[in-house]
N, C-alpha and C positions, 0 to 999 in steps of 0.2 A: 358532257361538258368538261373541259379542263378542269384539273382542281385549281388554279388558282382561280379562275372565272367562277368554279362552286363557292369559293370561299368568299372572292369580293360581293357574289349575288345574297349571300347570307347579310350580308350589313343592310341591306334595303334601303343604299344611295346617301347612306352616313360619308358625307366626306372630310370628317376627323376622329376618326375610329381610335380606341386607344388598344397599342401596343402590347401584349404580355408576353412575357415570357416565363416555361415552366413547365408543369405537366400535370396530370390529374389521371386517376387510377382507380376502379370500379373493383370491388371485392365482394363476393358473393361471401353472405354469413348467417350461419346459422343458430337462429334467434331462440332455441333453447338450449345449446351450448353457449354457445357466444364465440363459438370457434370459426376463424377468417377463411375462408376458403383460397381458392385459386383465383384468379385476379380475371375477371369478366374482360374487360378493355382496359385499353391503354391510351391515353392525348399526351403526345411530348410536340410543345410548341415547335423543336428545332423540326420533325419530320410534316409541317403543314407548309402548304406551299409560299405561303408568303415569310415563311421562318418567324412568326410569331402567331399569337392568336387573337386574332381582332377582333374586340366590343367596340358594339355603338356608343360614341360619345353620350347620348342621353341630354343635350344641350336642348334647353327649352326655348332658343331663340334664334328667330326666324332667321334673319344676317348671320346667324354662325352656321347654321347647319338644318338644311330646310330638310331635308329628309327626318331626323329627330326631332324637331320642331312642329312636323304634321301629327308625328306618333301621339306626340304629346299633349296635341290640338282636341287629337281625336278624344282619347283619353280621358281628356278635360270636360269634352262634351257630354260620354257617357256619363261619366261622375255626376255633372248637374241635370242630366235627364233624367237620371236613377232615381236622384231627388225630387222629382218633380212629376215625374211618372211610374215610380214603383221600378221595381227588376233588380238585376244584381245583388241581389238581397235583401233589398228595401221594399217591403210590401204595396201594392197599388193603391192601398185606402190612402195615401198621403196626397190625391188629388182631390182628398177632398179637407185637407187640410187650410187653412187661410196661409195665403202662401203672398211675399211682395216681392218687387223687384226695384231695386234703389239705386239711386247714381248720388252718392256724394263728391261734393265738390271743393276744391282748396278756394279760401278766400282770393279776394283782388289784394295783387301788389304792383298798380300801376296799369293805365288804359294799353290796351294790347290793340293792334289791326286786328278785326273780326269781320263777320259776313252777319251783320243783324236784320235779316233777312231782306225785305224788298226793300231797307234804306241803305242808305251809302255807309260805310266807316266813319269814325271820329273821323277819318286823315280826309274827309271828302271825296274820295275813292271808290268802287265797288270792286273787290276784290273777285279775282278767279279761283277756284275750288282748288288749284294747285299751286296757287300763289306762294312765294314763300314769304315774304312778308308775313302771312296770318300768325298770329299767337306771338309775335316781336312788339315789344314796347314802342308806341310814338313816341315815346322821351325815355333813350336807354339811360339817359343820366341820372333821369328820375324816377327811373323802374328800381324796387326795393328789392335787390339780389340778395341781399344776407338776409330776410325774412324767406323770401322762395326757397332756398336754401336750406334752411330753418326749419322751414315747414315740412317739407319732404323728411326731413329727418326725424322730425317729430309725427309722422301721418301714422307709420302702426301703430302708435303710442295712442292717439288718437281714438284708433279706431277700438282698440282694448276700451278705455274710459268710455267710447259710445256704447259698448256692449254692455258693461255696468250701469251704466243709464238704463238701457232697454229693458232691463231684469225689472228695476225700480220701476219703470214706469206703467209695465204690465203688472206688476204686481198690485200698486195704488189702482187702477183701474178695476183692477180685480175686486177688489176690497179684502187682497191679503197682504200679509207680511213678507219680505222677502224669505227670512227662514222658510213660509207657507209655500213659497209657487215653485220650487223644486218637485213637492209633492203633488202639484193638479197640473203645472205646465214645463215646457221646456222648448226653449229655443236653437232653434238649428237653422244655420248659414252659411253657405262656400259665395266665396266674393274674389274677385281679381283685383289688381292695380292698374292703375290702365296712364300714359304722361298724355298730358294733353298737349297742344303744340307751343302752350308759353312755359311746358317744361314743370309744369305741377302736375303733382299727382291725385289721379282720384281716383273713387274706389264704385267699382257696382256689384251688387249683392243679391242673392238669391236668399230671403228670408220666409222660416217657414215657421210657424207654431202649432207646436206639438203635445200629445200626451205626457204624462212623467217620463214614462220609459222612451221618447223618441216618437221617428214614426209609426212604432208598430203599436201605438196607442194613441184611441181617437182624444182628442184635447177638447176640453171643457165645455159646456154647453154656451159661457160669453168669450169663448176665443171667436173672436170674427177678423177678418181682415181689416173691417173698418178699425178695430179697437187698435190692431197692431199697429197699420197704417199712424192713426194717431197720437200711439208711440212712439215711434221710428222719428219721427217729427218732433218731439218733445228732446227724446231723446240727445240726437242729434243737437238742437240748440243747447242744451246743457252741459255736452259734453267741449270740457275746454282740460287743456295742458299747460300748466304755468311753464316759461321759460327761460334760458339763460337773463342775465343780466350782461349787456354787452355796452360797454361805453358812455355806462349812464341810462341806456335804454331796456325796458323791460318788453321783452316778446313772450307773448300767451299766443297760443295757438287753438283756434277751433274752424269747424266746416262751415265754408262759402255760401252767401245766400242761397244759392241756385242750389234744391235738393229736388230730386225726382223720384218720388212713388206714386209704384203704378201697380195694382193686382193683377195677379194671374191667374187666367182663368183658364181651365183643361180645353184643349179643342172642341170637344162635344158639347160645350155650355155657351160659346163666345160666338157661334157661327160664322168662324171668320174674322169678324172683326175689332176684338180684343186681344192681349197679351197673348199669345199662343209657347207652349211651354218650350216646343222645339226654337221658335225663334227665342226667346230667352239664352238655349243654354248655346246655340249657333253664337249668340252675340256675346253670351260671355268667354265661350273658348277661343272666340277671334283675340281676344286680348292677351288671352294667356302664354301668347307665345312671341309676344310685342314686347320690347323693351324701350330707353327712353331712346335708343336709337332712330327708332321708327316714327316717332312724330318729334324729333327735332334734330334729326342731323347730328347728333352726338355720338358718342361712342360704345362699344360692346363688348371691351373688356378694361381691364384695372390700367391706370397708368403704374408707370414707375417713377418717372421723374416729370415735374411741368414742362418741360425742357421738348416732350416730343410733342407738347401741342405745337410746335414751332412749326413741322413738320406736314402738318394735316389742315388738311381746308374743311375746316370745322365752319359754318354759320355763325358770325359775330353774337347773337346772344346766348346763343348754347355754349361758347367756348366761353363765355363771360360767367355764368353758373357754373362751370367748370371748375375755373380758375378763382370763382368766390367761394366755392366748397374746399379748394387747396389751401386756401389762406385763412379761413377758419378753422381746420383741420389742425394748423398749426399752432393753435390757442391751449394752454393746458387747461383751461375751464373749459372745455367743447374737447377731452381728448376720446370721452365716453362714447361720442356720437360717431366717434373713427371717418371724420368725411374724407381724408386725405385717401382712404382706400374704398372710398366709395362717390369720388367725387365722378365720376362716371357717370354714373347711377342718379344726380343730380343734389346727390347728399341723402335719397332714399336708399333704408336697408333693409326694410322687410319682406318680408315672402310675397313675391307674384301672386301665388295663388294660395288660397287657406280656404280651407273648413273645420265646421265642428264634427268630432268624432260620430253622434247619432245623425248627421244629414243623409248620407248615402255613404257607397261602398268606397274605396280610397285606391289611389294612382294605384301605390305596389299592388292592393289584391286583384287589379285588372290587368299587373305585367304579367303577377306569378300566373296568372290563368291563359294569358296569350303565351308566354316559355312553355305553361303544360300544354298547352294546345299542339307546340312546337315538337313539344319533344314525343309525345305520341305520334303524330305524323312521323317523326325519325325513326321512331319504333317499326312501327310498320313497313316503311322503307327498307329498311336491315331483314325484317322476317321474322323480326322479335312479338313478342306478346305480348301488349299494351297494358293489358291488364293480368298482372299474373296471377295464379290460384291460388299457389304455395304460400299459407300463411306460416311457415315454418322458416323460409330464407326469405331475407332480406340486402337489401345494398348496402355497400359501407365505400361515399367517397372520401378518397384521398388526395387534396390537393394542393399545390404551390404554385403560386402565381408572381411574378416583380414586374414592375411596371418596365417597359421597354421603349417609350417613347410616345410621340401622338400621329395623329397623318398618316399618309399615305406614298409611295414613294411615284415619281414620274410615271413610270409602268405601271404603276399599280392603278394611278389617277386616270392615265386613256383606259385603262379596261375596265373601270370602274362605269366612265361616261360611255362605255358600249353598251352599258346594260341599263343604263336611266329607262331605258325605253321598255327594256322588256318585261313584259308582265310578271306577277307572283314573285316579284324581289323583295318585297315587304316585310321584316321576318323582325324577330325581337333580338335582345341583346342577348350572347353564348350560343344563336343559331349556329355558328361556325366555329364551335366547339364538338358536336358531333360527330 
């Protein structure tokens, strides 16, 4: 294979790779001297064929970059499988932990087109599954945009305060103290963001209750899923966010009637016909690579001036939240909530996806294991020794890297779309550093 064709087959269909330029230099040294040896290899970006050295952009969103987007999908999936099924370092006895799965929801601001199932719409209508209308206010005059707005901006906040709830609530059910339930329990949960189509955000959650230590310790003899479940619930209605004062009006913020918990139960228990933990984490990783692009025609990356919504055939109520996130933005009592650089985003800024440190194993330790994976393969390739003996030399890299730009150039873009097709292009980010 060419090397420029080697080099674009290494990005695995990233089509906005970033730029470096620089070099990087391999030094054999010996680890009871500490004296540098002779220089193993050598990477100087000017001698690779595309005159720099391309990383995968690492974009978790679909519309930027579906190739990083899947990586990321996948990744996502492992993580709350791990959770849910033991592996990647998290022991299997965690299926038999009381485990939930939650959909929180943002309150109503203003009746929306919906599909409420075999009856018709407010609007007298029955809406089609691709309808755009759906999730758009019957009365955009009297849909509340600076709460929606509002609310997104306050939803991580939110959800912190629900999790302080949750402590409290298991604990009282316990018949401990909160100082007490560190020591007999512990909570662990990775949850996604998910926009719905009226452009709120909501959150679904994989909750698990655990021993002190995490998974690797069985939890208490009345940890049951029922208990947690009617936590989660308690929780959730207690948790509120006071907020701005805007014009005379006071906005508090908590989650929408509509809450869904549902137990999870292991495949071998449920026959089928219950939670199954694979569709759990399938359904959570579909979201994690969704932004509020994908269910409302908005946009996917930062404006700079309101001026290029002029520009863009945006959906009248998406570019309306938009444009009511710029103009709040501009408030110095709301300069904390920064919406003017996240009015994209719907006035939401917190993290896509989260977990707690004891749930399961975490994105980086699944890349750094797919790069080692990577670079053993490379090893063996060359006729090197993957594992070497010699506990007396070791590696010493040296490197400088400056960013060089993003993309790809005309050329580089057709040979890039010669290879979508061909197999084993999938590789991680510095594959094409080698």
């Amino acid at each position: 294979m060419p090397g420029i064709l080697r080099q674009l087959s290494g990005l695995g269909g990233c089509t906005h790779p970033i730029r470096l330029a620089g070099h990087r230099t391999e030094h054999q040294v010996d680890t009871t001297t500490g004296e540098i040896g002779r220089a193993l290899r050598r990477l100087d970006s000017g001698d690779l064929p595309a005159g720099d050295l391309l990383v995968r952009c690492g974009n978790r969103r679909t519309t930027r970059c579906a190739a990083c987007a899947e990586t990321y999908r996948r990744d996502t999936f492992h993580l709350i499988t791990a959770g849910l099924r033991g592996g990647k370092g998290t022991p299997e006895e965690v299926t038999t932990h009381p485990r939930i799965f939650a959909t929180f929801t943002a309150p109503s601001f203003g009746p929306v087109h919906n599909r409420p199932g075999p009856r018709a719409c407010r609007c007298g209508r029955r809406h089609a599954a691709d309808d755009p209308a759906l999730g758009t206010p019957l009365n955009s005059e009297r849909y509340d945009y600076e709460s929606a707005v509002l609310w997104n901006a306050h939803a991580g906040i939110l959800w912190r305060r629900f999790t302080i709830h949750l402590r409290r609530e298991i604990a009282r059910r316990a018949g401990l103290t909160q100082r007490e339930l560190p020591e007999r329990a512990r909570i662990s949960f990775a949850k996604v963001a998910e926009y719905q189509k009226r452009g709120a955000v909501h959150f679904h959650a994989v909750i698990r209750l655990d021993g002190p230590a995490g998974g690797e310790t069985r939890p208490p003899h009345w940890a049951t899923a029922e208990l947690l479940g009617d936590a989660i619930r308690a929780a959730a209605a207690r948790a509120v966010v006071p907020g701005p004062v805007l014009d005379g009006r006071t906005h508090t913020f908590a989650f929408g009637r509509q809450l869904d918990i549902r137990t999870i139960h292991g495949p071998d228990l449920d026959g089928g016909q219950a939670l199954t933990d694979r569709a759990v984490a399938a359904y959570i990783a579909k979201y994690a690579t969704k932004g509020a692009e994908t269910a409302t025609g908005t946009l996917d990356r930062r404006l700079r001036f309101i001026a290029e919504l002029a520009g863009m055939n945006l959906p009248p109520h998406a570019e309306r939240l938009i444009r009511t996130a710029w103009v709040l933005g501009a408030r110095k009592d709301l300069a904390h909530l920064r919406l003017r650089a996240w009015a994209h985003m719907l006035g939401f800024r917190g993290h896509f996806s989260t977990k707690t440190r004891r749930y399961s194993t975490t994105l980086g330790a699944l890349r750094t294991a797919r790069a080692e994976w990577r670079r053993l393969q490379a090893a063996i390739a060359r006729g090197d020794d993957p594992h070497p003996v010699d506990s007396e030399q070791t590696t010493l890299v040296l490197a400088h890297w400056a960013y060089a730009g993003t993309g790809l150039t005309p050329t580089e873009q057709w040979l890039s779309a010669s290879l979508a097709d061909t197999p084993n292009t999938h590789t991680t980010e510095g594959d094409n550093a080698r």
